[in-house]
GUFILUM-449039 format. One line per field, with one value per atom (N, C-alpha, C): residue in one letter; x, y, z. Coordinates in steps of 0.2 Angstrom, whole numbers, always signed. Example, Ala and Ser with C-alpha at 12.3 -4.5 7.8 and 13.67 -1.06 7.14 Angstrom:
REM residues 2
aa <- [A:A:A:S:S:S] $
x <- [+66:+62:+66:+64:+68:+64] $
y <- [-28:-22:-16:-11:-5:+0] $
z <- [+39:+39:+39:+35:+36:+39] $
This chain:
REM residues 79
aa <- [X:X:X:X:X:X:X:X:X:X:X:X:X:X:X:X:X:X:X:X:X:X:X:X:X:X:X:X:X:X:X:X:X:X:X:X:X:X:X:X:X:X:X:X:X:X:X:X:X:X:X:X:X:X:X:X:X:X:X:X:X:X:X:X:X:X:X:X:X:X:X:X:X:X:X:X:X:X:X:X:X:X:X:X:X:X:X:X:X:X:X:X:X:X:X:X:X:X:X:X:X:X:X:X:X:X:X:X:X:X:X:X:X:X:X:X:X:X:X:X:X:X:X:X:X:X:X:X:X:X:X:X:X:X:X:X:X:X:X:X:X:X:X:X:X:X:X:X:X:X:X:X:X:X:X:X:X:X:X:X:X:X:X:X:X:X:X:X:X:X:X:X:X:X:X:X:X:X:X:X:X:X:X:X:X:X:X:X:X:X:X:X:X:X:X:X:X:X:X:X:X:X:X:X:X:X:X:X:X:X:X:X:X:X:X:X:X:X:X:X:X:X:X:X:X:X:X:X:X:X:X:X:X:X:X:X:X] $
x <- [+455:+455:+448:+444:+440:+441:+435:+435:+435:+441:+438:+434:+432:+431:+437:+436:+441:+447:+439:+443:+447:+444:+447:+455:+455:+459:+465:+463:+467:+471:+468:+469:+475:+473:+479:+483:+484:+491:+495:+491:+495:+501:+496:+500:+506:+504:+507:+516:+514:+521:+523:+519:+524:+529:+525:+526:+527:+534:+532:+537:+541:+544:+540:+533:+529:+524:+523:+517:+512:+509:+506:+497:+495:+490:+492:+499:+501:+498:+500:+500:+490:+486:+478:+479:+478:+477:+480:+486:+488:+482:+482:+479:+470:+469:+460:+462:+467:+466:+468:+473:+473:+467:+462:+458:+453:+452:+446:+448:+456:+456:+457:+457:+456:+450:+445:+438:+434:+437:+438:+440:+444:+447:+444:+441:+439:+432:+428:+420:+419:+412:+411:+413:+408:+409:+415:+423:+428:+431:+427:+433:+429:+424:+418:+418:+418:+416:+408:+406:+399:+393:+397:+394:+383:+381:+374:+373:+378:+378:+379:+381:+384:+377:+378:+373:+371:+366:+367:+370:+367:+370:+377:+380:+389:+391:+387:+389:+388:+381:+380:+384:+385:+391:+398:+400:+406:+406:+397:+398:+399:+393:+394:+403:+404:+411:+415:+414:+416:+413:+409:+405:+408:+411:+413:+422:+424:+429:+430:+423:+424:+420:+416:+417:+422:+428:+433:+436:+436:+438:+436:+431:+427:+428:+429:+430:+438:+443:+449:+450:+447:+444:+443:+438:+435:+442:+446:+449:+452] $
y <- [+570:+567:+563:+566:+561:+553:+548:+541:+539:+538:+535:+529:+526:+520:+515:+509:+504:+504:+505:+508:+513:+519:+525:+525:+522:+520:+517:+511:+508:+512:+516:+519:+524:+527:+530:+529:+523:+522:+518:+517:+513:+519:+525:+532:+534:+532:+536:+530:+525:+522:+522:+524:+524:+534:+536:+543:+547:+542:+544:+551:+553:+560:+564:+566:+570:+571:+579:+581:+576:+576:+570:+573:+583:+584:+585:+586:+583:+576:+571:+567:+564:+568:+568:+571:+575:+579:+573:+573:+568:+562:+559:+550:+553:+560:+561:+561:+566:+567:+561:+557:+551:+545:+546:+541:+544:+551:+552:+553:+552:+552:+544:+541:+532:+530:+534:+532:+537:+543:+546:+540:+539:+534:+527:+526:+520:+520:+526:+526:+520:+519:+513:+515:+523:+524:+527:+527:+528:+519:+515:+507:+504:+506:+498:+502:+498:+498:+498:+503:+500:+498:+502:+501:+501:+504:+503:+496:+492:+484:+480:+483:+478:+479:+474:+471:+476:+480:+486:+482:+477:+475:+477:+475:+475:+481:+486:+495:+497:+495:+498:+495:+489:+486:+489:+492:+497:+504:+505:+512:+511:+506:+507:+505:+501:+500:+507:+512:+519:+523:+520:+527:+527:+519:+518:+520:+521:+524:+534:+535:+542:+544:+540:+541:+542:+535:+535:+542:+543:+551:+556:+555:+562:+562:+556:+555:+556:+557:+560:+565:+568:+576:+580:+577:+580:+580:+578:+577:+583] $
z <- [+696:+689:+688:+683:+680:+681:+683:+683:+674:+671:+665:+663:+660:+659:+656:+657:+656:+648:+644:+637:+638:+638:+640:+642:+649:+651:+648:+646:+641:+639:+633:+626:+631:+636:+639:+641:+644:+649:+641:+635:+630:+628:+626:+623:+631:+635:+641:+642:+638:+638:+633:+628:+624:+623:+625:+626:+632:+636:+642:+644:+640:+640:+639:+638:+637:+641:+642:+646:+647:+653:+652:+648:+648:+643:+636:+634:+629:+625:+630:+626:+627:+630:+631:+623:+622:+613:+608:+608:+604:+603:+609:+607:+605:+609:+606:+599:+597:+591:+584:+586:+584:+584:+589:+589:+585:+585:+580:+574:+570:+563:+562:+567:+565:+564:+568:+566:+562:+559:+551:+547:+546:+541:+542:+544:+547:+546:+542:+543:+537:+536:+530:+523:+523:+518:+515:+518:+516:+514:+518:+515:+511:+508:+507:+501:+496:+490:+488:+483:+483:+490:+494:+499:+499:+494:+493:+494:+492:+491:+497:+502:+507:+513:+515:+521:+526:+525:+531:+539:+540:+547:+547:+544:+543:+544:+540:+540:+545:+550:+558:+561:+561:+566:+566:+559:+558:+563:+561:+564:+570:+575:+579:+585:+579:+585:+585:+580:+579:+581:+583:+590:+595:+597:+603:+604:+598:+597:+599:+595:+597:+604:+607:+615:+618:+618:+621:+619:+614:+612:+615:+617:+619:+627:+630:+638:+638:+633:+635:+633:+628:+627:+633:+638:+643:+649:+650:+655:+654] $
């Protein structure tokens, strides 16, 4: 099995108790796919009003913690 990262990991062993009657590549699809529609719904320009207006720092800081989200997606993807 792939070394995940710490995140990674995390985000697995959370989904792996709470879903613990389930294939364990069942529930790999689920949590990717849950964690890329959290950071779909979670872009800037879906929560921020007026977003022309808001402090670009603010709006990088959003994406990037949603980069860091679709990482962790893409390294349980990969398993």
């Amino acid at each position: 099995m792939t070394k995940l990262s710490p995140a990674a990991q995390a985000v697995l062993d959370a989904a792996y108790r709470e879903m613990d009657y389930a294939p364990r590549r069942h529930v790999q699809w689920v949590t990717t796919a849950a964690l890329r529609a959290a950071a779909d719904q979670a872009a800037p320009e879906k929560q921020l009003d007026d977003i022309a207006y808001i402090h670009q720092s603010y709006v990088d800081g959003m994406r990037d913690a949603l980069a860091c989200i679709e990482i962790i997606a893409d390294e349980l993807e990969a398993l």
